[in-house]
Backbone bond lengths (Angstrom), bond angles and torsions (degrees), N, CA, C in turn:
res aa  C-N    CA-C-N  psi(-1)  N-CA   C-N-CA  omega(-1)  CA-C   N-CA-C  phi
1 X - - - 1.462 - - 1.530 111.09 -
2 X 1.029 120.08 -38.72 1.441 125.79 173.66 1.360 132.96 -58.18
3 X 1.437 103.63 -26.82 1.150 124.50 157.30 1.970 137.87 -94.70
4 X 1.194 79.43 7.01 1.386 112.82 165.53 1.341 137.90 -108.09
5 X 1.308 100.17 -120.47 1.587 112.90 168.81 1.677 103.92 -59.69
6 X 1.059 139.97 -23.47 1.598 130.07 -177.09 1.374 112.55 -102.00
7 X 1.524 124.76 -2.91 1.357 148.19 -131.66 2.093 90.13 -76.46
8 X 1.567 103.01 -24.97 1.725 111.77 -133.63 1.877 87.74 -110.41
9 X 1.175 122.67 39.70 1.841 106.92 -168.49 1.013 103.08 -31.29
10 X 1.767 143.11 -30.93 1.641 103.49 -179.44 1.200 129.26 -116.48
11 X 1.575 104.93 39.68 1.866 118.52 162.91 1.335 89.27 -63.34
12 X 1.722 92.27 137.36 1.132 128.44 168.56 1.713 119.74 86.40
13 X 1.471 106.12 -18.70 1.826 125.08 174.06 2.141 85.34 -32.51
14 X 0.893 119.38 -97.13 1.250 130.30 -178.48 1.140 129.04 -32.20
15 X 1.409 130.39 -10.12 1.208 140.15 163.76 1.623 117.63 -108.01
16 X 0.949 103.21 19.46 1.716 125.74 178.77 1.383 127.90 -131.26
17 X 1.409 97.04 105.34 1.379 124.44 -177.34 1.700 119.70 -47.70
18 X 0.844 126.94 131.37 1.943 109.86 166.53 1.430 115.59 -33.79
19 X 1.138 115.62 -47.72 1.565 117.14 -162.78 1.840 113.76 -93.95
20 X 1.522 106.87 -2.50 1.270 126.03 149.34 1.590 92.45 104.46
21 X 1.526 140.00 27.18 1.122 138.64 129.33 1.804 131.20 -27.58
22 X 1.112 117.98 89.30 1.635 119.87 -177.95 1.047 117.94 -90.16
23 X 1.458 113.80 147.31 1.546 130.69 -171.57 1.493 115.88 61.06
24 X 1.703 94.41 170.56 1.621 94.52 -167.79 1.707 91.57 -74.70
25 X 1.135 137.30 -37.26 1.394 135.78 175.38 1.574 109.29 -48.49
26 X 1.010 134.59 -79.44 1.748 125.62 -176.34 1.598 116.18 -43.38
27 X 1.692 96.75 -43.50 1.654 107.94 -175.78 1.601 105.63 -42.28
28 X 1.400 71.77 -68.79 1.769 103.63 -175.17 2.213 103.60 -23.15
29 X 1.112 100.79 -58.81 1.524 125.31 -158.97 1.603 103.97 -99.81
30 X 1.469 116.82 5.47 1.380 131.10 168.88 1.704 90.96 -98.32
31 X 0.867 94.39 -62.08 2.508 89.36 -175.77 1.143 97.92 -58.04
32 X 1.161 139.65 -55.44 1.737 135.66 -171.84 1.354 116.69 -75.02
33 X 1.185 101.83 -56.99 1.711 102.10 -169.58 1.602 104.45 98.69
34 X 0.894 112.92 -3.14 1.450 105.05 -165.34 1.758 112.90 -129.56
35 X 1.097 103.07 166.87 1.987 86.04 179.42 1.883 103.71 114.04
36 X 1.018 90.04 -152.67 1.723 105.12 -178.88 1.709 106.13 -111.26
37 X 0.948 151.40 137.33 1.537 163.86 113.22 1.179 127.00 -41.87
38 X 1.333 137.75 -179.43 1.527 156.40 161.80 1.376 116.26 179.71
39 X 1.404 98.38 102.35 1.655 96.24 160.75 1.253 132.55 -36.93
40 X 1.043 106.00 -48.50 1.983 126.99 178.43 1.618 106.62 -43.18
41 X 1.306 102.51 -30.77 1.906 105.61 -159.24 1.936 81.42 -75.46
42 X 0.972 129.76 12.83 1.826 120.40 176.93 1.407 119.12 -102.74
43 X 1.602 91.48 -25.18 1.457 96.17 -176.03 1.340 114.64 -51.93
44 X 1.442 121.23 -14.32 1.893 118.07 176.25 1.344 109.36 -41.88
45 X 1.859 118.55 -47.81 1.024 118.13 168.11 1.676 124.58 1.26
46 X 1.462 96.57 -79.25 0.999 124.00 -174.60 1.652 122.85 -36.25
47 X 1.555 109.84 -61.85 1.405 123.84 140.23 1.145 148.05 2.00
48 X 1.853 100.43 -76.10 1.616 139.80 176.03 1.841 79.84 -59.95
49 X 1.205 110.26 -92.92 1.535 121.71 -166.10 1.653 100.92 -14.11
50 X 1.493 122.47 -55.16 1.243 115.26 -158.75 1.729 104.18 -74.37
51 X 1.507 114.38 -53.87 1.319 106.22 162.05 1.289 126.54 -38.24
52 X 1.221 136.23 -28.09 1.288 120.32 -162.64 1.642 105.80 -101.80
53 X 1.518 105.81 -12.88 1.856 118.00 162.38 1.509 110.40 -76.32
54 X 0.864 91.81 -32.38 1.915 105.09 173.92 1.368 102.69 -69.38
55 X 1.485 145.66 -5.02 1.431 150.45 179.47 0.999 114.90 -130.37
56 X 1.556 110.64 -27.98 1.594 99.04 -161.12 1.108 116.04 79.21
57 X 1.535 125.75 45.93 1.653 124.65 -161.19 0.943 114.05 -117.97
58 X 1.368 130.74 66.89 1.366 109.47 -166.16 1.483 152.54 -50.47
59 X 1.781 89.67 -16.21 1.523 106.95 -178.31 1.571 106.69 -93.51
60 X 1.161 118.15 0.49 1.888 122.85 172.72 1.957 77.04 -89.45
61 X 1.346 109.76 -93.29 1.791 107.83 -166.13 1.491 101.00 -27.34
62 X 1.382 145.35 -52.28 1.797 102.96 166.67 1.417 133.12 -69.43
63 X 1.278 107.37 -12.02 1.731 99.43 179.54 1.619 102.38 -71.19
64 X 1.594 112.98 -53.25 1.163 98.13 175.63 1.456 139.97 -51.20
65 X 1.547 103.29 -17.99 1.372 100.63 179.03 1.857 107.55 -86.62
66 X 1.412 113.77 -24.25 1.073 106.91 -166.00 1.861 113.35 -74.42
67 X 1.185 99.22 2.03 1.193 125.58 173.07 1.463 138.35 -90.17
68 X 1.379 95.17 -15.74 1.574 111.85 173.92 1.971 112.85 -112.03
69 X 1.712 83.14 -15.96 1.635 87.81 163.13 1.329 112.04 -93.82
70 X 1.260 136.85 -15.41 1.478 117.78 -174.81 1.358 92.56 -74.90
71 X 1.267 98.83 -46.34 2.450 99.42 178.53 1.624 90.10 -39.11
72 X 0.949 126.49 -70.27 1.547 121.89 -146.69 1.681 114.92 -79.22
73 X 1.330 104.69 -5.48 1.528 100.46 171.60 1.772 109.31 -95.45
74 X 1.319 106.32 -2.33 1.804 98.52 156.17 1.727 115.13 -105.06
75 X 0.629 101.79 25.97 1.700 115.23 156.20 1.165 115.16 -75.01
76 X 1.238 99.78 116.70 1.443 145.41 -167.70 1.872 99.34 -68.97
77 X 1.376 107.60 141.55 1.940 98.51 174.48 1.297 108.89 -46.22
78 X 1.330 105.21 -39.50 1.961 87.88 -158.19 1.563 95.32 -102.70
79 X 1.417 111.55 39.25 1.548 79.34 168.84 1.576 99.26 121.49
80 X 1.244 108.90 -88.75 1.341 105.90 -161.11 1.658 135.51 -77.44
81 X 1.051 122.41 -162.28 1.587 136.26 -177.99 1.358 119.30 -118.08
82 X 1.242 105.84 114.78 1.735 102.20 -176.68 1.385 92.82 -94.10
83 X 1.136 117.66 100.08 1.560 144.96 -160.44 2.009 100.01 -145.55
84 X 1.161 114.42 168.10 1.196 123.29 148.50 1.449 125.12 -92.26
85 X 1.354 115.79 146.88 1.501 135.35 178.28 1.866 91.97 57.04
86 X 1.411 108.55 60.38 1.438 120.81 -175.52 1.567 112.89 -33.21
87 X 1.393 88.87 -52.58 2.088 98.91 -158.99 1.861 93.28 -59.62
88 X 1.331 110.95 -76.78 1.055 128.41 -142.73 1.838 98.78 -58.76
89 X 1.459 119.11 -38.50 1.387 129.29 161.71 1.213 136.37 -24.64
90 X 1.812 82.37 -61.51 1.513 109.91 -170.01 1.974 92.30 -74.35
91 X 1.149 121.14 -51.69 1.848 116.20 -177.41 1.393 96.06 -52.60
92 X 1.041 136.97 -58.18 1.796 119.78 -163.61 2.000 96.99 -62.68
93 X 0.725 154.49 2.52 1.414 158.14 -165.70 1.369 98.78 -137.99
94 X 1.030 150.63 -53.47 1.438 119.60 -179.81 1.665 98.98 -61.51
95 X 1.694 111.70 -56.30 1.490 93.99 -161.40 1.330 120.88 -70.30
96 X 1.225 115.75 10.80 1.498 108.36 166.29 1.796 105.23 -96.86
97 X 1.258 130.98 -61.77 1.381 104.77 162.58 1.023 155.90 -71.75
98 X 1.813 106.59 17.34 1.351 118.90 152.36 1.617 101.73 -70.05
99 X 0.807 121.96 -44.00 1.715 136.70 -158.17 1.633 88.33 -79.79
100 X 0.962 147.53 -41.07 1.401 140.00 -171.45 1.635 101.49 -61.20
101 X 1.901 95.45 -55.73 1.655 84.87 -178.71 1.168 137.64 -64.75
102 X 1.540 110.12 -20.54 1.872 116.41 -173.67 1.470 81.80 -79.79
103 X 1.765 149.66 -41.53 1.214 124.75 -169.58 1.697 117.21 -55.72
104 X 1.308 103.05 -51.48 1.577 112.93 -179.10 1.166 109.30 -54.67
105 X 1.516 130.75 -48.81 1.442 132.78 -179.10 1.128 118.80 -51.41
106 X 1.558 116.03 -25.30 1.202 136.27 -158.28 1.689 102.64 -94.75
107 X 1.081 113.34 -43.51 1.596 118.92 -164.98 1.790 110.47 -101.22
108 X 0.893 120.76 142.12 1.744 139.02 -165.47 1.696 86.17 -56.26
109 X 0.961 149.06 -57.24 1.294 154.50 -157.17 1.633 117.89 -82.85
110 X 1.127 92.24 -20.25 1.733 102.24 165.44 1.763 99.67 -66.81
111 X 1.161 118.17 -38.08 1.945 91.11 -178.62 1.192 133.53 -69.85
112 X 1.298 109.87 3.40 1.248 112.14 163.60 1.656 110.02 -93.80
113 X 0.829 119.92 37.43 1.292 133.61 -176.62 1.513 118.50 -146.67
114 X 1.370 123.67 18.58 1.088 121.33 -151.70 1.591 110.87 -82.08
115 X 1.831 114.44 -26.77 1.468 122.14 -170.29 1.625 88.20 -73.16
116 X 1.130 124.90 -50.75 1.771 115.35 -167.83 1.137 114.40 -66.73
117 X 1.698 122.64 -34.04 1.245 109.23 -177.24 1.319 102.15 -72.34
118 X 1.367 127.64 -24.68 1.623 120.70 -167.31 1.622 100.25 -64.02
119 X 1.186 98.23 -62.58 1.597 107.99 -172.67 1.796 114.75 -59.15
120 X 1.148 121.14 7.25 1.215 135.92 171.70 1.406 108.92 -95.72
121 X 1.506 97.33 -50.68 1.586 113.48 -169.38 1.812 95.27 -54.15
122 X 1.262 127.74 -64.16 1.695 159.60 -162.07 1.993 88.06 -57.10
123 X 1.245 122.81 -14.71 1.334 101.80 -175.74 1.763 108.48 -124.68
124 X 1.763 96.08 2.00 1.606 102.58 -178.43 1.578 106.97 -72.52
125 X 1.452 125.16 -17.80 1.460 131.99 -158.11 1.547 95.88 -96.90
126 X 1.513 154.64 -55.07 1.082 136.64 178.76 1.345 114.31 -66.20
127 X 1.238 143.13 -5.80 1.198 142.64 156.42 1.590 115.97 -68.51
128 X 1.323 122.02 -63.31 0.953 124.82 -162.41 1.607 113.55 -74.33
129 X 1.134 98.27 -15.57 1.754 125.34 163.18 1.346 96.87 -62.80
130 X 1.560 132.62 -75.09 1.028 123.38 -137.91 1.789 94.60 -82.59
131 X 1.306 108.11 -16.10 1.868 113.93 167.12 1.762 117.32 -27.98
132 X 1.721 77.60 -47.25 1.855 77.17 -163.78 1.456 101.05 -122.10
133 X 0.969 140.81 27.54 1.216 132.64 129.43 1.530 122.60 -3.75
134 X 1.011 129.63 134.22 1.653 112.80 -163.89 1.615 107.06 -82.71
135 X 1.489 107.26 -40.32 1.519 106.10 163.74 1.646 116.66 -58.25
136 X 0.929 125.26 -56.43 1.529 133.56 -162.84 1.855 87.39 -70.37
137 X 1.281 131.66 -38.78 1.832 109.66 179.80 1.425 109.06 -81.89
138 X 1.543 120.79 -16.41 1.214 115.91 -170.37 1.489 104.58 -84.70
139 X 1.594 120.00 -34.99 1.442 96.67 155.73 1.458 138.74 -76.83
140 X 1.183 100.21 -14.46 1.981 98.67 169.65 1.007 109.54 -74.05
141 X 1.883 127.64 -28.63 1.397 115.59 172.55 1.473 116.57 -33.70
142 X 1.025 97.42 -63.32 1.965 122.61 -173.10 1.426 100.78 -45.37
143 X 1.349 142.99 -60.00 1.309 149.57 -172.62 1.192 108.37 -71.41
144 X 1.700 112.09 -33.60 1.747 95.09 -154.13 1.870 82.20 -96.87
145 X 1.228 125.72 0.97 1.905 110.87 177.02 1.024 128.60 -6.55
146 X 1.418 105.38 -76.25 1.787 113.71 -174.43 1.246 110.43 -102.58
147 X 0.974 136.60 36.72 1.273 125.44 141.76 2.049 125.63 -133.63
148 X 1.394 84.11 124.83 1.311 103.32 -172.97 1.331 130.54 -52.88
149 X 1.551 105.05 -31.68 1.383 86.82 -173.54 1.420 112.06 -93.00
150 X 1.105 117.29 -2.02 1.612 115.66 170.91 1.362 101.55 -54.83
151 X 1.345 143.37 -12.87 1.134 129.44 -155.67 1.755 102.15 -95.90
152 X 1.988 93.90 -34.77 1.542 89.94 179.41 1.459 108.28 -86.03
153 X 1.495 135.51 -7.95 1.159 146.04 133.31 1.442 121.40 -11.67
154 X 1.433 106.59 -91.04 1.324 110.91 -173.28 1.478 117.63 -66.13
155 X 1.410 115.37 -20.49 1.214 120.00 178.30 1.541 115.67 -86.76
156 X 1.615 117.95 1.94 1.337 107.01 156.13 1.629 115.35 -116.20
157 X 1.142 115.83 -1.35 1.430 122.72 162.47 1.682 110.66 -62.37
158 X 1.373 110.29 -34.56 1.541 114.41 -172.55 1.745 98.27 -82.97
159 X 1.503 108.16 -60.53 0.990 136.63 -176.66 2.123 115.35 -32.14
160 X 1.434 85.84 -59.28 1.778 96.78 160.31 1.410 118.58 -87.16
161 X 1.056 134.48 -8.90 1.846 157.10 156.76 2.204 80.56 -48.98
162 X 1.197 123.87 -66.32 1.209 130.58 -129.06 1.148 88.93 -83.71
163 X 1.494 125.51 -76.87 1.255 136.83 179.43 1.791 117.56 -34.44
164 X 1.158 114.28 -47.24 1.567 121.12 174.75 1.539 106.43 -73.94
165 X 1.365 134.00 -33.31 1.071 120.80 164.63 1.607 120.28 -95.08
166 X 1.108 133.48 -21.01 1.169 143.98 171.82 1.669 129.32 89.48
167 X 1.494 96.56 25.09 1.600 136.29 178.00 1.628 116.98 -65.61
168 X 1.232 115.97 79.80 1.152 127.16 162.16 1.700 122.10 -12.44
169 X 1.582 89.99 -60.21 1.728 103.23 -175.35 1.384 117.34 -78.93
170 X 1.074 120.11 -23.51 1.544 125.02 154.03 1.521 121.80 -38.10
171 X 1.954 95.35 -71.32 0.932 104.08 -160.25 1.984 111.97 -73.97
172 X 1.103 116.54 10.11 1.261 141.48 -163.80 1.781 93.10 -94.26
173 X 1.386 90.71 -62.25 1.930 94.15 -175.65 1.450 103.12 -75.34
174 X 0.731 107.64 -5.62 1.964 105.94 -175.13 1.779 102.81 -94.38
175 X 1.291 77.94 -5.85 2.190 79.91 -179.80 1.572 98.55 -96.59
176 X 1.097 123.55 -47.31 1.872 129.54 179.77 1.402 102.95 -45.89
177 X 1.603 111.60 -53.92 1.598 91.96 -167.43 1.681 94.48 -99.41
178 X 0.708 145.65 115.51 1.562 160.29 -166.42 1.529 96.95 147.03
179 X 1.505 128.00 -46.44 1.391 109.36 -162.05 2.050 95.02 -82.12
180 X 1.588 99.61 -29.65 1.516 105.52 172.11 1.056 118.21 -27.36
181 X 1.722 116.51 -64.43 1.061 142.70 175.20 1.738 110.58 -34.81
182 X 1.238 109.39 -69.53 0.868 113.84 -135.80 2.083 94.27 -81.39
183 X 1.236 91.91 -6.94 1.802 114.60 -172.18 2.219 89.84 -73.01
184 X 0.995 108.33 -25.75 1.940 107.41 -162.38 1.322 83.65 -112.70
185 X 1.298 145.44 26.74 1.623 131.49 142.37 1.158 113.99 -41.41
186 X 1.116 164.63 155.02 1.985 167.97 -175.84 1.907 78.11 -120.12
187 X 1.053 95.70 175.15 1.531 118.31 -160.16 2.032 112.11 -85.38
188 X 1.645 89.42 -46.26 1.403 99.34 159.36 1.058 136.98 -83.37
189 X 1.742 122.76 14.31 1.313 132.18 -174.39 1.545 133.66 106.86
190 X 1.430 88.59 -25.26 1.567 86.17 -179.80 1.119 111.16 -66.48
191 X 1.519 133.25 149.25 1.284 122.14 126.65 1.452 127.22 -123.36
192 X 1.636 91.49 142.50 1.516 119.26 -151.59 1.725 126.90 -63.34
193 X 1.369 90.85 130.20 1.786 98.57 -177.87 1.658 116.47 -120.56
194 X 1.233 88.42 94.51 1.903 92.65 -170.84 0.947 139.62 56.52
195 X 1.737 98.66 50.00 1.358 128.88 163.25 1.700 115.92 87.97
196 X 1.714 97.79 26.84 1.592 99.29 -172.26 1.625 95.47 -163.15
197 X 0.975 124.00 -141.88 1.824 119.70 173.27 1.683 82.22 -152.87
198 X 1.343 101.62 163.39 1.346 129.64 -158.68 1.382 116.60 -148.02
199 X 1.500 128.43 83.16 1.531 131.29 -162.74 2.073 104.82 -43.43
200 X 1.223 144.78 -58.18 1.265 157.78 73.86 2.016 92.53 63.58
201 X 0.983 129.14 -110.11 1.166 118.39 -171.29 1.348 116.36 -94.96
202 X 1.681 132.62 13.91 1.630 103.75 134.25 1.240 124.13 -93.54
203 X 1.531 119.40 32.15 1.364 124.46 151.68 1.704 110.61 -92.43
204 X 1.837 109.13 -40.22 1.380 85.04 170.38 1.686 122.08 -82.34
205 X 1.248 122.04 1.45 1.358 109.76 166.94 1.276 100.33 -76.79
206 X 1.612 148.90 -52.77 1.060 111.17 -145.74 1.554 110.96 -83.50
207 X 1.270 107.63 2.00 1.563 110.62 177.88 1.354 113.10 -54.63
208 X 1.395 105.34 -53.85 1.470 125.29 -154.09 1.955 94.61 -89.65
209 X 1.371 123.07 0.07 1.395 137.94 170.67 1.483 101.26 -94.13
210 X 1.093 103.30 -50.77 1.952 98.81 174.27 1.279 117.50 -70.17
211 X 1.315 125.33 -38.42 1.188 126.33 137.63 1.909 143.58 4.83
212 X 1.212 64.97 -80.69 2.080 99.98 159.55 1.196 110.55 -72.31
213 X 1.224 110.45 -54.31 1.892 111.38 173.42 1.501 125.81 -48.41
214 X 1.556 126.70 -31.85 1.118 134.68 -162.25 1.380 101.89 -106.78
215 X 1.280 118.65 -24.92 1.772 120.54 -167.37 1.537 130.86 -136.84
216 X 1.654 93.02 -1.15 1.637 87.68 -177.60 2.179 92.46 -139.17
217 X 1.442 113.54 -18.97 1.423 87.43 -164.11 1.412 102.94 -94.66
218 X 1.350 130.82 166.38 0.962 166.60 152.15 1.748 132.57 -34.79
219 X 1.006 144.05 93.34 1.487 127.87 -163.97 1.236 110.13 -14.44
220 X 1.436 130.76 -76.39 1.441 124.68 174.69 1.194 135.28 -27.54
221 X 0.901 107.40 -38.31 1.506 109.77 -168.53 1.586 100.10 -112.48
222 X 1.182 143.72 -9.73 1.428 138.64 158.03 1.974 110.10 -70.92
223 X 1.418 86.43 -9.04 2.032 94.95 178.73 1.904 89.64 -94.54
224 X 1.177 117.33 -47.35 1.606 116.34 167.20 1.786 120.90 -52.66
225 X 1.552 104.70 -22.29 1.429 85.55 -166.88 1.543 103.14 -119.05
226 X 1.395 109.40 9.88 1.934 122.36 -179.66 1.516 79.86 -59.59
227 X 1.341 108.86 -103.03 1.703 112.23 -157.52 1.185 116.45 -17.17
228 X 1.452 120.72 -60.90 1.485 128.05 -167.12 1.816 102.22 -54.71
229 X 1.659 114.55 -50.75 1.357 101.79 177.84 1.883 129.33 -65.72
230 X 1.987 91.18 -11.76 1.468 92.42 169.91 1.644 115.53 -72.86
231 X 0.874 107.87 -42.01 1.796 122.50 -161.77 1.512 86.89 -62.19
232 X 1.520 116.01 -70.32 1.610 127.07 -169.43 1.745 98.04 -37.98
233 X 1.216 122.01 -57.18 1.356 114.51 -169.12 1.644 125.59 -69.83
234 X 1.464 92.13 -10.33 1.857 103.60 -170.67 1.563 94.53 -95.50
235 X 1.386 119.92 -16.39 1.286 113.47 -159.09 1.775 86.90 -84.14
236 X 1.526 110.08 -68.75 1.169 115.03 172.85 1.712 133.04 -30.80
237 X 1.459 96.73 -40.03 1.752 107.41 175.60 1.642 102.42 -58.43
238 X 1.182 105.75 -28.82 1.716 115.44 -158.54 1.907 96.56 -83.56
239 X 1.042 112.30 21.85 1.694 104.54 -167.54 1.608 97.73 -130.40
240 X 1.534 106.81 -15.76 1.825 119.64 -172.29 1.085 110.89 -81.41
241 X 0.986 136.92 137.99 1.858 126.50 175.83 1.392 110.94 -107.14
242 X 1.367 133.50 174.89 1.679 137.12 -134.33 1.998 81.31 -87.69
243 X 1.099 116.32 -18.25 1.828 101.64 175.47 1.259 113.69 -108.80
244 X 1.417 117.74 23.91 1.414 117.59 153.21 1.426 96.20 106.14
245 X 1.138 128.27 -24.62 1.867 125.92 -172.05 1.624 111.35 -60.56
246 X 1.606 89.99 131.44 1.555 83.26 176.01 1.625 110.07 -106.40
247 X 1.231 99.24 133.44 2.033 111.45 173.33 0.881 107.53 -23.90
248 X 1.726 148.40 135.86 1.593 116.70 114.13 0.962 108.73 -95.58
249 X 1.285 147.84 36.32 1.690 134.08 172.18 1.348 94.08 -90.50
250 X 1.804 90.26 134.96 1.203 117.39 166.91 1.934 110.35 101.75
251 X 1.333 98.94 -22.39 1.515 108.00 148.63 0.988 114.40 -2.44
252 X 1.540 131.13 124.04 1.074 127.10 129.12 1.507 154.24 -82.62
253 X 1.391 97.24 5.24 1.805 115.57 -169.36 1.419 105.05 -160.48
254 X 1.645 122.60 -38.20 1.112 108.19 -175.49 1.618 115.76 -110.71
255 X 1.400 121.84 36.98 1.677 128.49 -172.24 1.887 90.69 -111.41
256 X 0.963 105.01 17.45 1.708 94.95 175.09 0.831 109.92 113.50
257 X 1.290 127.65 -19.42 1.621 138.01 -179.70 1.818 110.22 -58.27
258 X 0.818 129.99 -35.22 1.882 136.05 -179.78 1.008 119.39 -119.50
259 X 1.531 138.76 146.44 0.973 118.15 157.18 1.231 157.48 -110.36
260 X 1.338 154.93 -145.98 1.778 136.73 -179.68 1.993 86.51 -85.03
261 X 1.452 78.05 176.27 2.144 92.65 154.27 1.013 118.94 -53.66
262 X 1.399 130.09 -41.14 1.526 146.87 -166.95 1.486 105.37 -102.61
263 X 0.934 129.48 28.30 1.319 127.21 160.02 1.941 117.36 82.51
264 X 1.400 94.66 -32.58 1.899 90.03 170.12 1.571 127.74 -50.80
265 X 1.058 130.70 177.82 1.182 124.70 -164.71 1.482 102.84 -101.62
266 X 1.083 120.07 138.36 1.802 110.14 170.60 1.497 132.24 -75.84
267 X 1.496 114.03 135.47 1.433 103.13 -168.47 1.623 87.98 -140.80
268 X 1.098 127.20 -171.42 1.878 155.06 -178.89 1.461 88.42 -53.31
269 X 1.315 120.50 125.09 1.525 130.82 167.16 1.734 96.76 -109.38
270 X 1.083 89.26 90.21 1.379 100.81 169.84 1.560 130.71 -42.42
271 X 1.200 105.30 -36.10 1.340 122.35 169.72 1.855 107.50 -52.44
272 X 1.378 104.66 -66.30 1.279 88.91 178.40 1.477 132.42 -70.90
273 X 1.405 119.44 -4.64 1.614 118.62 156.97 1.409 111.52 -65.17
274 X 1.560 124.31 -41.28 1.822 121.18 -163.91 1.972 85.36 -76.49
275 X 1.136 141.69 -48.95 1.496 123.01 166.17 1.128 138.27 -36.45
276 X 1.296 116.96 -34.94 1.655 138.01 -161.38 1.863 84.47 -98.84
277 X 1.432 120.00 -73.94 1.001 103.77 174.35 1.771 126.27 -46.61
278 X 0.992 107.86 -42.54 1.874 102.38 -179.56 1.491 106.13 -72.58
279 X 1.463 114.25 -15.46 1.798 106.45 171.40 1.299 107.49 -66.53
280 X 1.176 104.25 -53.06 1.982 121.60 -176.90 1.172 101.87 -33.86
281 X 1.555 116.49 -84.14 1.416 118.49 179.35 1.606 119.18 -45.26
282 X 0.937 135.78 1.98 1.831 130.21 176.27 1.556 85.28 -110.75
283 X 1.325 122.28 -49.89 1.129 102.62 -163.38 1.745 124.55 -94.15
284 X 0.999 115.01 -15.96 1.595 138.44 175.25 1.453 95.03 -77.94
285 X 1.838 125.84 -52.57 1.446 103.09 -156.74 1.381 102.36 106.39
286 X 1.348 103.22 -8.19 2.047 84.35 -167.85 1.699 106.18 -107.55
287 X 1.003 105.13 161.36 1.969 110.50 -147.72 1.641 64.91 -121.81
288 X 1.567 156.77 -49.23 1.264 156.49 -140.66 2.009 87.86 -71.89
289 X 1.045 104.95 -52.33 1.684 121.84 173.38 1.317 101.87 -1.68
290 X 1.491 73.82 -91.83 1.675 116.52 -172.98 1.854 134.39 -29.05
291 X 1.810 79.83 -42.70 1.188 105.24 -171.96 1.594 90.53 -84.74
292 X 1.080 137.83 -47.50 1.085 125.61 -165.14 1.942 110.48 -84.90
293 X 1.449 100.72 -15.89 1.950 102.89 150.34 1.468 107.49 -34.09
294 X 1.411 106.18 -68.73 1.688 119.26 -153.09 1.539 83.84 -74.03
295 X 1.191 142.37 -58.91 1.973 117.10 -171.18 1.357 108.47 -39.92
296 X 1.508 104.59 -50.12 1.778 94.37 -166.05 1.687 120.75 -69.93
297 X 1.350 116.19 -37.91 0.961 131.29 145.29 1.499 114.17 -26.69
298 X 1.192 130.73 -72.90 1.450 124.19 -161.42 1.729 94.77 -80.75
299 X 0.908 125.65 -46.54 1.684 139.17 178.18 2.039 83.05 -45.22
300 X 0.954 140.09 -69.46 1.704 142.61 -162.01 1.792 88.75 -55.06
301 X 1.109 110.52 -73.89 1.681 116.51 -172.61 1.636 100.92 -40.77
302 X 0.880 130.28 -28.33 1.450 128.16 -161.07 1.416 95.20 -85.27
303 X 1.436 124.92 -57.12 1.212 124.10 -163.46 1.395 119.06 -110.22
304 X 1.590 133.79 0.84 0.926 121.50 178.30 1.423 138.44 -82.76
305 X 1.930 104.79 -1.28 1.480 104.37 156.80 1.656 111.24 -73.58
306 X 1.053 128.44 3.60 1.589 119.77 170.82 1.580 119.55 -100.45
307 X 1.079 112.79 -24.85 1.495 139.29 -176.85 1.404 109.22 -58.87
């Protein structure tokens, strides 16, 4: 990972505000006040934090955090984000600063961090509360339908919500939609994103499934979710070609067809294939993984000033 996805300590330096505003979208709507938002655009946080444990950096581990607190100082009493496309927003941002804190907790260098992670920890529970609200899931049901990986999404946003706070009922609903998930596998692996499979997000589901796999499930159900993460990864390997490129033909969301927050068109985030692949390999056993991390990886560097 370090030589990868963490390879760059100052991705993102430039898209980070002093006061820990991310992307040109928040920035943008941090000077004005006005415009469109997304909580989600913070989750980098999350990221930064791990890179900068990956160095020992201390001045990356505060940007990242200062980044998951500006998200959390517009938090709403009960919970939420007066953001657009609320539900789905608000899950990419809890589960990344749920995930920030089990990293810090986790690593010798997190104690010097102990007042932020606390006070991070103290604001992960009215969110993830206001997640499942029976009104507030019964309308994301409806939105989040066809697409799958919200399911391993939301179910590790709750899922690491549970574990860092130690919430029974969390971690209870964070098991339904994970097993959801894992119920709309197709036979050959895909699983389905708006009525088709999408090379692009069954890499980010299975991220956010390995995810769950390593930190929130249970013996049982990590024997329930092996296969599904084998199939998901063979299906996906099957879309890469011998120089690392990953397909989008046949896309359903991410071949140009939708677009980012910022208006570009969506294509293969490479980033989240070299993850999914480097999970595989730690967690599969397979060294073939790995090796094929670093193609796609170097295959992205090659071409992504044209892209």
């Amino acid at each position: 990972m370090r030589a990868t996805i963490y390879h760059d300590r100052s991705w993102g330096a430039n898209d980070t505000a002093e006061d820990g505003a991310f992307s040109g979208v928040n920035r943008a709507w941090d000077q004005s006040q006005s415009g469109k938002w997304y909580i989600e655009q913070q989750r980098a946080g999350d990221q930064i934090v791990a890179t900068g444990l990956a160095y020992g950096d201390h001045a990356l581990i505060d940007r990242g955090l200062r980044i998951l607190e500006w998200g959390f100082a517009r938090q709403n009493p009960d919970g939420s984000f007066s953001c657009d496309d609320a539900f789905h927003s608000t899950s990419f941002f809890l589960e990344a600063a749920a995930h920030a804190v089990l990293l810090l907790e986790a690593a010798p260098a997190g104690q010097d961090y102990a007042t932020r992670i606390e006070a991070l920890r103290k604001r992960l529970a009215p969110t993830a509360h206001w997640m499942i609200r029976p009104e507030i899931e019964a309308e994301a049901a409806k939105r989040n339908e066809v697409f799958t990986h919200r399911r391993f999404l939301v179910g590790a946003a709750l899922g690491e919500a549970a574990v860092a706070l130690g919430d029974e009922q969390l971690l209870a609903k964070s098991r339904d939609y994970v097993r959801d998930g894992l119920r709309l596998q197709e036979p050959d692996g895909v699983n389905p994103e708006k009525h088709g499979y999408d090379s692009n997000y069954q890499a980010v589901g299975l991220d956010f499934a390995f995810r769950y796999y390593r930190l929130v499930a249970d013996e049982a159900l990590r024997r329930d979710m092996y296969p599904h993460l084998a199939k998901g990864v063979a299906w996906l390997e099957s879309r890469i070609g011998p120089d690392g490129d990953v397909s989008a033909e046949g896309n359903t969301r991410s071949g140009g067809e939708e677009r980012n927050r910022d208006g570009s068109p969506k294509g293969v985030n490479y980033s989240w294939v070299v993850i999914t692949l480097a999970d595989w390999a730690d967690i599969g056993k397979d060294a073939g993984a790995a090796d094929e991390a670093a193609r796609v990886w170097q295959r992205w560097q090659a071409v992504k000033p044209r892209r």
